[in-house]
N, C-alpha and C positions, 0 to 999 in steps of 0.2 A: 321700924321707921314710920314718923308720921304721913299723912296723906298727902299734906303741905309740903314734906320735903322731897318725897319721890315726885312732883309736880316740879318742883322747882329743878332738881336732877334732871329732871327728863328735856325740859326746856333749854338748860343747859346744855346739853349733850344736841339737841335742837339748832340750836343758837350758832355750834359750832361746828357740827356737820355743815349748816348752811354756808357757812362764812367759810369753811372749807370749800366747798363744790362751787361757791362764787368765787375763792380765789384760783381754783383748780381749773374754770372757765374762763375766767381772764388769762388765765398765763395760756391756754391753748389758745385765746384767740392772738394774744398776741405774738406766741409763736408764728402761728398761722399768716396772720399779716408780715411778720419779718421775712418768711418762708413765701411769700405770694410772689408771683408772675412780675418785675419790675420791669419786663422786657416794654418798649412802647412800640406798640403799631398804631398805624394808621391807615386810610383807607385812602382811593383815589375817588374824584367826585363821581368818574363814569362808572362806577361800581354801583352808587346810588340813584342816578341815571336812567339806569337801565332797570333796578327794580322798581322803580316810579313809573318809568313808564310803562312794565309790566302790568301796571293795574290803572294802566290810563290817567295818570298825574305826572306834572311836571315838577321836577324834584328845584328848577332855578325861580321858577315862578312862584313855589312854595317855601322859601329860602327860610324862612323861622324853624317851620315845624320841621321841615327836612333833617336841619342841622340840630333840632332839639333830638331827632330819631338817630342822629350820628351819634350824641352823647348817652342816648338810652342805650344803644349797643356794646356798651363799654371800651369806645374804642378811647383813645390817647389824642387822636387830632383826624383831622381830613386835608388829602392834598387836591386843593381844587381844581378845575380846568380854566386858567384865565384868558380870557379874552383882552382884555384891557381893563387899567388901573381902578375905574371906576368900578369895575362890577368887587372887586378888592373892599373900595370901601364901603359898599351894603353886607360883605363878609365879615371884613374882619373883626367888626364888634359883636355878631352873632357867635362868633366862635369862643372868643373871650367871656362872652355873656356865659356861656357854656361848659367853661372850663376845656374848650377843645385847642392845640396844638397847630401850626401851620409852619413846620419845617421844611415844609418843600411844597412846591406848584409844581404846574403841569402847564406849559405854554408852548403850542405848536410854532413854526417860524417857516419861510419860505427861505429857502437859503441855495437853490442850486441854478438861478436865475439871476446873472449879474446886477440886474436892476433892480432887485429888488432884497439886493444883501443888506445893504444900508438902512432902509425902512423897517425890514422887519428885524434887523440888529437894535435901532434903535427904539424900538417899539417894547421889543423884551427888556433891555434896559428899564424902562421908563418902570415897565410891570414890577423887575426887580429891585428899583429903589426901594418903591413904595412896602412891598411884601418885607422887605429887609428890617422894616421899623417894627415891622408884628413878629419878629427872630423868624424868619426863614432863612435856611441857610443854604439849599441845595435847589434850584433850577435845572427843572428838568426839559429836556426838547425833543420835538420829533420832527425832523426836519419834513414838510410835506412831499407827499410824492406828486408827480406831474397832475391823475386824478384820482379824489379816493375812491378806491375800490376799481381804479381804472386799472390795464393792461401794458399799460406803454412805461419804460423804464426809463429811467433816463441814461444816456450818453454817456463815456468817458469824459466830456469835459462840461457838463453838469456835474458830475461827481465831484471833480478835482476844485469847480467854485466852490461847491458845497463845505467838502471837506475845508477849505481855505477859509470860510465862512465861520466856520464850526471853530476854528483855532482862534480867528478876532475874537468872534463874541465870548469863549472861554476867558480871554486873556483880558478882558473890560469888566467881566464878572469880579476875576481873582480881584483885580483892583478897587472893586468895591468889596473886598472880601465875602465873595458869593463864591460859592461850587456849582458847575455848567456839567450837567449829567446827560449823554447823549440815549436818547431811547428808538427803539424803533418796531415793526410792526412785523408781518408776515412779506409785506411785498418786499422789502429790503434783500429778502432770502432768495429773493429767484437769482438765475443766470448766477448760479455755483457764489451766492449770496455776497453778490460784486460790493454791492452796496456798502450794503452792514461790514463789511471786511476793511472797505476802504474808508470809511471813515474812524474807523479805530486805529488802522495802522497809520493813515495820512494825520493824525491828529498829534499834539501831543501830548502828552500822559498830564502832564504839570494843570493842563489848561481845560480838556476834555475829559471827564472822568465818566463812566459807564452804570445807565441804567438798566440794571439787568431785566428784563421782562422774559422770567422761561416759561411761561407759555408760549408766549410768538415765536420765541426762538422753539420751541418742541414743534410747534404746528408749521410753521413756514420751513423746517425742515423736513416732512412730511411724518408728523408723531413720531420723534426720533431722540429718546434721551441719550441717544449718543452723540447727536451734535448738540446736543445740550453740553454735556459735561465734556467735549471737546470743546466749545465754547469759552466756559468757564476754567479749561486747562490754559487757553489761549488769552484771555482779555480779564481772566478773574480779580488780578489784583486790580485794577482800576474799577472795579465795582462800588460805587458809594451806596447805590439805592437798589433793592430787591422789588420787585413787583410778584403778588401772589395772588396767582389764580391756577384753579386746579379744572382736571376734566376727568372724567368716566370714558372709554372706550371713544375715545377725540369729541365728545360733545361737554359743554361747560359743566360741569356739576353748581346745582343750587349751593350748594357751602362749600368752603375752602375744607379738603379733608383729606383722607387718604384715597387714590386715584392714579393716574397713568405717572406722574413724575413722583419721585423719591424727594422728597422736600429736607428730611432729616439727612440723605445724601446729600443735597446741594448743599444746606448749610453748615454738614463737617467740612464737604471739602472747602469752604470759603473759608470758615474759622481754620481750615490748614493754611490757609495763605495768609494769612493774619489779618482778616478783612471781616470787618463788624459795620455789615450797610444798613442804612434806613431802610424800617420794614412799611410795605404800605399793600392793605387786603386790594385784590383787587378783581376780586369776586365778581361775576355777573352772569345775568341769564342768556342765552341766545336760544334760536331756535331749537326744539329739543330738550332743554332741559326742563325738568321737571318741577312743577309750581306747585311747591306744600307748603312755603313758610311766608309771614309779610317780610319788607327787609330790616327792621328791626332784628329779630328772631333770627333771620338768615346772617347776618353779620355778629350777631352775636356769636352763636354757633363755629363760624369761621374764624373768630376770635379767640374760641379757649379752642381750639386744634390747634392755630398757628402758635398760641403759645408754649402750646405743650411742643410741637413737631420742631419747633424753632428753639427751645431752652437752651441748648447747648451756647446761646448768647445770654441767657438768663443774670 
């Protein structure tokens, strides 16, 4: 055989090895990608909040780069804390700039104070319109307590406003085809968790649907996954929205991960009730947890656990 043709053989067999292993690596990748994570999370803003202010920056006053550090994290959207409409529209084109998600808010409301059920019904409205044009679909609330971080509960008939409160403003949402997601905190749990009880049973299902937040419900039960998933035996099918945040030995863990609550148990048993809620990270520092990552990195992190822990929605 000439010199010339085992050259040209050889290039051939070259040629087509190559064109092999580039077609061999496209079909993996695109297996890969058909096979990827299509689950969406999101995060809540005070997840981001709190690691800004961890390092002494204000994550609302930094509102570009913040929400450019939400879309480096790989997340799908952010559910904000709104205050009012306005703070809405310096968001919601940041978000879109970004390619990020805004399915759900987060807006506190005063609701166990007769005079002031009106104002702040109408108030969240106003926020709801607005968010509703950027596809938001799920309003979330946490009715406030008397003081935060105060001791004093309120009354049997605070409660029974509140809850009465809680069924209008559901039933002004539904009509603008909104979902009113009721959330609440640790203080709701005291006094055999009067609170948090009555406004699930006092509500109804049609018009108030449930924010689950099992942290607070594990911590305000005093670290107790069993009123967790009593909990969720109880009020699980009304769950629209998930909230995720993990803890280490009852202090916050820096990433959403494995830690005191069984996360892949709470979401078989929901996908047993046939409830597929909005995921939203909602990771953050408090005192005691340990400071190794920026929050880029940290939500990231929190990001591929909850989609692994969480697939069985996949």
């Amino acid at each position: 055989m000439h010199h010339v043709d085992m050259l040209s053989r050889r290039r051939f067999v070259q040629m087509n090895a190559g064109a092999f292993a580039a077609g061999w690596i496209g079909a993996l990748a695109a297996a890969e990608s058909k096979s990827a994570p299509s689950l969406h999370l999101a995060s809540n803003e005070f997840s981001w909040q709190a690691f800004y202010r961890r390092d002494n920056r204000n994550f609302s006053q930094q509102l570009d780069a913040g929400i450019q550090d939400v879309a480096a994290s790989g997340l799908n959207g952010l559910e904000p804390l709104v205050v009012d409409d306005k703070q809405l529209e310096a968001m919601i084109p940041l978000l879109k700039q970004h390619g990020l998600e805004m399915r759900s808010l987060y807006v506190n409301s005063t609701l166990h104070l007769q005079e002031q059920v009106e104002p702040s019904i109408a108030k969240v409205l106003g926020i709801a319109a607005r968010a509703k044009l950027a596809g938001t679909q799920i309003i979330v609330t946490n009715p406030k307590p008397i003081k935060w971080g105060g001791t004093e509960d309120k009354n049997d008939a605070q409660l029974m406003v509140q809850a009465a409160a809680l069924n209008q403003l559901g039933r002004k949402l539904a009509a603008m085809g909104l979902t009113l997601a009721y959330h609440n905190h640790d203080s709701e749990l005291r006094n055999a968790a009067r609170e948090f009880h009555h406004m699930l049973v006092a509500t109804d299902p049609k018009f108030v649907t449930f924010c689950l937040d099992a942290h607070w419900i594990y911590r305000g039960s005093g670290n107790s996954n069993v009123a967790l998933f009593d909990v969720v035996k109880l009020h699980g099918k009304r769950v629209t929205e998930l909230h995720l945040r993990q803890s280490i030995n009852g202090v916050w863990a820096e990433t959403f991960g494995a830690g005191d609550i069984d996360y892949a148990a709470l979401a078989e048993e929901l996908k047993g009730l046939g409830i597929r809620p909005h995921l939203v990270l909602e990771q953050a520092p408090e005192k005691g947890t340990p400071k190794t990552l920026d929050p880029v990195e940290a939500h990231h992190r929190s990001l591929e656990y909850a989609r692994r822990v969480m697939a069985c929605w996949g």
